[in-house]
N, C-alpha and C positions, 0 to 999 in steps of 0.2 A: 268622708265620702259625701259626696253630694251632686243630686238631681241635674241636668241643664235646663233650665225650662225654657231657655231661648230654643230651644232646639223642636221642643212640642209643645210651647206657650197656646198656638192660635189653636192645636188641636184640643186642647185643655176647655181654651174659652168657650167652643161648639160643644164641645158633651157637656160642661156642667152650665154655661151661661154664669160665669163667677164675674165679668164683666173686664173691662181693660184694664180699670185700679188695680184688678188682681195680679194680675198678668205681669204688669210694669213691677209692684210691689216684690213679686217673686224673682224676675231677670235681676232685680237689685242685688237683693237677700243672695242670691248667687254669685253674682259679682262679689259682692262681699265675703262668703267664703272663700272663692277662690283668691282673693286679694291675701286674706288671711291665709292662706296657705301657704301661700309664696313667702310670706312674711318670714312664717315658723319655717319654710325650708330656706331663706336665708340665713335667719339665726342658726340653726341647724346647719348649715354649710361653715358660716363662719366659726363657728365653735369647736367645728371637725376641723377644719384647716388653723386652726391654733393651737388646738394641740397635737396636729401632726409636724407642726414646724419643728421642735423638737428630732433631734436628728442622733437614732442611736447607732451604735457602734456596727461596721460592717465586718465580717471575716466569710473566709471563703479558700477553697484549698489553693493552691498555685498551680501553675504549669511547671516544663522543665525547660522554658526560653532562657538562653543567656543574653537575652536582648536587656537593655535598659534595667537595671535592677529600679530602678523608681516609678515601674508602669506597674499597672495593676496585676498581671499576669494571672488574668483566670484562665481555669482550666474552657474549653469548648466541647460541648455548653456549660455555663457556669457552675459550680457545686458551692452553695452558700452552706457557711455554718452558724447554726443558732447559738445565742448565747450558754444557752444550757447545756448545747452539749459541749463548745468551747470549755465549758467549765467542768464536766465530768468526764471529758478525757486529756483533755491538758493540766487542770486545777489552777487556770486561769481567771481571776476573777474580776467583777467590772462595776463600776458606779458610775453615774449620771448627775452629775453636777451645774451649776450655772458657771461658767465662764466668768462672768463678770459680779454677781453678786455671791459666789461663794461665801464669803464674812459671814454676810448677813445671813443668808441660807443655813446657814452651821451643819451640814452633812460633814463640810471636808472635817470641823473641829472632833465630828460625831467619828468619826472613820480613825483619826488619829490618835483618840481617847480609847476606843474599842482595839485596838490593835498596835497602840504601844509606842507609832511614830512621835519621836522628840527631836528629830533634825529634819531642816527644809533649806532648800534652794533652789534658785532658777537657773535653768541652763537653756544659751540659745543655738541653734545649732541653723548654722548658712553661712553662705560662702563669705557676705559680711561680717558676719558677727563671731567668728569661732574662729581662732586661730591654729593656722595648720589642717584647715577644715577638710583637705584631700586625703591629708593622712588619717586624722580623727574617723573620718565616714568611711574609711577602711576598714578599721578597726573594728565600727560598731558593727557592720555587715558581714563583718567574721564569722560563723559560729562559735559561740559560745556558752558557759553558764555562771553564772554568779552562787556564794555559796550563802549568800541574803537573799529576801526577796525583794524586787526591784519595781519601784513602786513610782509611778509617774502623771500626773493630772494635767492637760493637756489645756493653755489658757489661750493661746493664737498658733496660727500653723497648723500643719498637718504632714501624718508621715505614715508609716507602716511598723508595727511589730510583726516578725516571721516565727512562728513556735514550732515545735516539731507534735505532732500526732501519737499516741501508740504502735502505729504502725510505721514510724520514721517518714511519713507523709509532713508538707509542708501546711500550715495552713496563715494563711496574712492576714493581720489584724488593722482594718484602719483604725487609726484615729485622730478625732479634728477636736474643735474647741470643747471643752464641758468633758471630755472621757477621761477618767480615771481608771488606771488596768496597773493591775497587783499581778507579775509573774512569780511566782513559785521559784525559791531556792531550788538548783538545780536542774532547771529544766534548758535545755538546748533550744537558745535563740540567738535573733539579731534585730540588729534594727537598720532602717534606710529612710531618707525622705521621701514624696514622693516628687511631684515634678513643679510642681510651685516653690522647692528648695530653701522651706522654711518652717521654722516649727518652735515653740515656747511652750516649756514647760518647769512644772514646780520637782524636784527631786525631793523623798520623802526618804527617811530611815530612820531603825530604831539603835540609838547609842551613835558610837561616830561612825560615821560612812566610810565604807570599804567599797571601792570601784571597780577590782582588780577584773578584770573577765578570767577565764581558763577554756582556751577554746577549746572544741574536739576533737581527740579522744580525752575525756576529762571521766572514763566512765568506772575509776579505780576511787573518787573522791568521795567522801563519805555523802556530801550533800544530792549527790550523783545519785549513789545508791538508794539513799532515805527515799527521793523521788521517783525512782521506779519503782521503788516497793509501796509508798501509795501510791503510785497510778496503777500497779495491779489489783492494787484493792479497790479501789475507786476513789474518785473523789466526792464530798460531800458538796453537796449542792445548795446553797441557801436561796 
């Protein structure tokens, strides 16, 4: 906080007689904090907007358009879902990694040590790079479930995971470079690109990789089961 004294200098100088030196000394002294202020609310901007570059993970429920399965399709007006509770009622879980220096960063090594992953691959999915890619992005956009959890870190591109809610509610999960999302054995999804029609990602699993989906109704399978019986309990939230 600080005084103007350009604003009541002259009046200053008539009641006390401190003379002109003072005057000018003081307009400076002023300048100068506010110079200094600006400074600190520069730094203070830039610091803010660096670490909001950082770009975390969106979900949000869907609509029931059968327009374009690769558009956003929020509901009107929008209903976002937070990660938290993404994860105490689907038991979806999420990390935030660097896209490019992962290695060095060591989360991904931390994430794979902690939860048992010992197979990796990359898979690109676009009409370039994937063959039979109309039929493949069929498939993925199927409902279905896996009887592993399906574990994917996202290093270029961007797409959407669809999970279903406890109330059989849809909710869509973006995700772009840096996202890693662990879905849960058994839980009723898919997957789509979105409309830039491209995406790379690392495929994670523990022991050899089973791919198989089992679409819906899959609700007689035991991994089916295990997961409605914790999502009625809940999920734990770390």
């Amino acid at each position: 906080m600080y005084v103007d004294w350009r604003a009541h200098g002259f009046e200053l100088l008539f009641i006390f007689g401190l003379g002109s030196y003072l005057y000018c000394d003081m307009t400076r002294e002023a300048t100068q904090v506010r110079q200094g202020d600006k400074r600190r609310a520069r730094t203070f901007s830039s610091s803010s907007s660096s670490r909001t570059r950082i770009r975390m993970v969106r979900a949000w429920y869907m609509d029931d358009s059968l327009d374009d399965q690769r558009l956003e399709h929020q509901l009107s007006p929008p209903q976002s879902v937070s990660l938290e509770d993404l994860a105490k009622n689907t038991g979806v879980m999420y990390y935030k990694l660097d896209p490019k220096k992962y290695e060095e960063e060591g989360k991904l090594s931390r994430i794979k040590e902690e939860r048992g992953y010992n197979y990796m691959d990359v898979i690109q999915v676009s009409p370039e790079k994937m063959h039979n890619y109309e039929e493949r992005i069929k498939v993925f956009f199927e409902e279905h479930l896996h009887t592993d959890e399906e574990i994917r870190f996202i290093t270029e591109g961007s797409g959407y995971f669809d999970v279903r809610d406890q109330e059989d509610h849809w909710i869509r999960i973006e995700v772009t470079p840096g996202d890693l999302i662990i879905l849960p054995a058994g839980i009723y999804h898919r997957f789509t690109l979105d409309t830039k029609n491209y995406i790379k990602a690392m495929r994670l699993f523990t022991g050899e990789p089973v791919w198989t989906p089992h679409n819906r109704p899959a609700d007689n399978m035991e991994a089916r089961k295990n997961y409605v019986l914790q999502q009625s309990k809940g999920f734990m939230v770390k």
